[in-house]
C-alpha positions as CSV (number, residue, x, y, z in Angstrom):
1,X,-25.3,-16.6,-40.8
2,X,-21.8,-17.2,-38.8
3,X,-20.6,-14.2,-39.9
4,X,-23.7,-12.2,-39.1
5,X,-23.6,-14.1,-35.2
6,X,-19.9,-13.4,-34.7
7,X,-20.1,-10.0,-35.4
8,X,-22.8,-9.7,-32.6
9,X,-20.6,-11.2,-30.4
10,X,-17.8,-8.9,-31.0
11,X,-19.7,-6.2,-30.5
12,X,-21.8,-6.9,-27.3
13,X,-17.8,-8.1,-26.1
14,X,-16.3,-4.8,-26.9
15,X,-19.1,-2.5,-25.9
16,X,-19.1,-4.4,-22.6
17,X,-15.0,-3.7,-22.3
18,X,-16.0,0.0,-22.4
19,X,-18.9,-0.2,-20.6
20,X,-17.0,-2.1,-17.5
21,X,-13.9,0.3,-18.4
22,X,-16.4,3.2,-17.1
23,X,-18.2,1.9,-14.5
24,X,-14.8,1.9,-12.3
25,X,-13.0,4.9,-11.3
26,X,-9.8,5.8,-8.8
27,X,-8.2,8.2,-7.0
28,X,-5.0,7.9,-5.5
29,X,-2.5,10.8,-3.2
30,X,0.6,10.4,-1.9
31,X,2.0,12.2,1.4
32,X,6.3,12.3,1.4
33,X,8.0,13.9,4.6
34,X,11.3,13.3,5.8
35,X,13.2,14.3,8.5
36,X,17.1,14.1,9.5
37,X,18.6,14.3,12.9
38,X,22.3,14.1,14.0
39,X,22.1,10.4,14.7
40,X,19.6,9.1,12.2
41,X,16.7,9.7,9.2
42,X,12.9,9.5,9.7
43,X,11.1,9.3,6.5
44,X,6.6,9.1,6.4
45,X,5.0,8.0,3.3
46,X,0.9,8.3,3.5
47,X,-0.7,6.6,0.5
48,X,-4.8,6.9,0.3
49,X,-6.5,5.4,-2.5
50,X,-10.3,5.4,-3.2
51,X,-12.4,3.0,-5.7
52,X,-15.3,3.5,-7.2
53,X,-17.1,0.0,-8.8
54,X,-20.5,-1.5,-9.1
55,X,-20.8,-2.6,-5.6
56,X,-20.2,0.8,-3.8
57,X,-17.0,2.6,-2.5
58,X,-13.5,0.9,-1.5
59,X,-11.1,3.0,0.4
60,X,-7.4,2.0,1.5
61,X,-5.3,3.8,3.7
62,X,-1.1,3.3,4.6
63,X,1.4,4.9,6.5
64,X,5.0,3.5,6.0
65,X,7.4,5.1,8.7
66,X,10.7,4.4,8.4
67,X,13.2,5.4,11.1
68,X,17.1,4.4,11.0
69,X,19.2,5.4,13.6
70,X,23.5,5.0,13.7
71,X,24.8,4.4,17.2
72,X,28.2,5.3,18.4
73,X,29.7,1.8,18.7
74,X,28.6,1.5,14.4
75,X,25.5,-0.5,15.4
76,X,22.7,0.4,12.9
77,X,19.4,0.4,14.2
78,X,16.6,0.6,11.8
79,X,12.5,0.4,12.6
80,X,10.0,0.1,10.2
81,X,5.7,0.9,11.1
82,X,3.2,-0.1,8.2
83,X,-0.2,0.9,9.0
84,X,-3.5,-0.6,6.7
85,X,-6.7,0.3,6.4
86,X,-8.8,-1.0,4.4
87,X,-12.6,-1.1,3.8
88,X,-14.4,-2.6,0.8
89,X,-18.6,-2.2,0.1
90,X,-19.1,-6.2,0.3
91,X,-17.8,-6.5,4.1
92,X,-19.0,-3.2,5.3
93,X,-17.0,-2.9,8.3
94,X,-12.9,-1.7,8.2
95,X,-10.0,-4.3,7.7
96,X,-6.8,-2.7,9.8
97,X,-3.3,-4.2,10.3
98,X,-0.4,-3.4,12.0
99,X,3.4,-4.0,11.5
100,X,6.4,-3.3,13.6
101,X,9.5,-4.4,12.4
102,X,13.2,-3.9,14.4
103,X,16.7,-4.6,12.7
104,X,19.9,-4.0,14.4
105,X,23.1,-4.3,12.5
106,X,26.3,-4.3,13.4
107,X,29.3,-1.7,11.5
108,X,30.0,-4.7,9.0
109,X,25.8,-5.0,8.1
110,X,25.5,-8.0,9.7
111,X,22.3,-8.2,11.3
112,X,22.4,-9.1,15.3
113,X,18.7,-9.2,16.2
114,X,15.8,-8.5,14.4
115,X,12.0,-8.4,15.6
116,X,8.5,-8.5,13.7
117,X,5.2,-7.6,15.2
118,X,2.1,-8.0,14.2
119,X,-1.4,-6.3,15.2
């Protein structure tokens, strides 16, 4: 009789694996553009992703830009924009952040100032 019980078990457990293994699917792209300029590099990553579960549809969008620019004097200036989007079926209404960083460094990498925003 245990064995007869365990073996039910195993099997409503791995047919539920598969089942749940299904019942979600995901989709994924990824946008790469880069530029270059006599004084610096501007590189753009976009990165949508979209889920498909038992509650409904989940999306997420980023856009990474990162710019780095040299200045005459050696002084490395280099500013980085992350952009998020994100909306999952539960909430029902769109989750967006915002971050703007700044990093100056000097011709031996030190850094001299360095600023962080976020929206």
């Amino acid at each position: 009789m245990k064995i007869v019980t365990a073996l039910v078990v195993l099997g409503l457990a791995a047919s539920g694996r598969a089942f749940a293994a299904n019942e979600k699917s995901q989709t994924t792209t990824t946008t790469t553009e880069r530029k270059t300029d006599g004084d610096g590099v501007k590189t753009t990553i976009e990165t949508k992703s979209k889920s498909d579960g038992a509650a409904g549809e989940a999306t997420r969008d980023e856009k990474l830009t990162l710019e780095k620019h040299f200045k005459p004097d050696g002084n490395t200036e280099m500013k980085k924009n992350v952009k998020t989007s994100h909306k999952s079926p539960a909430s029902r209404r769109t989750h967006r952040t915002e971050v703007e960083e700044k990093t100056v460094r000097d011709a031996q990498g030190k850094v001299i100032s360095y600023d962080k925003n976020v929206k």
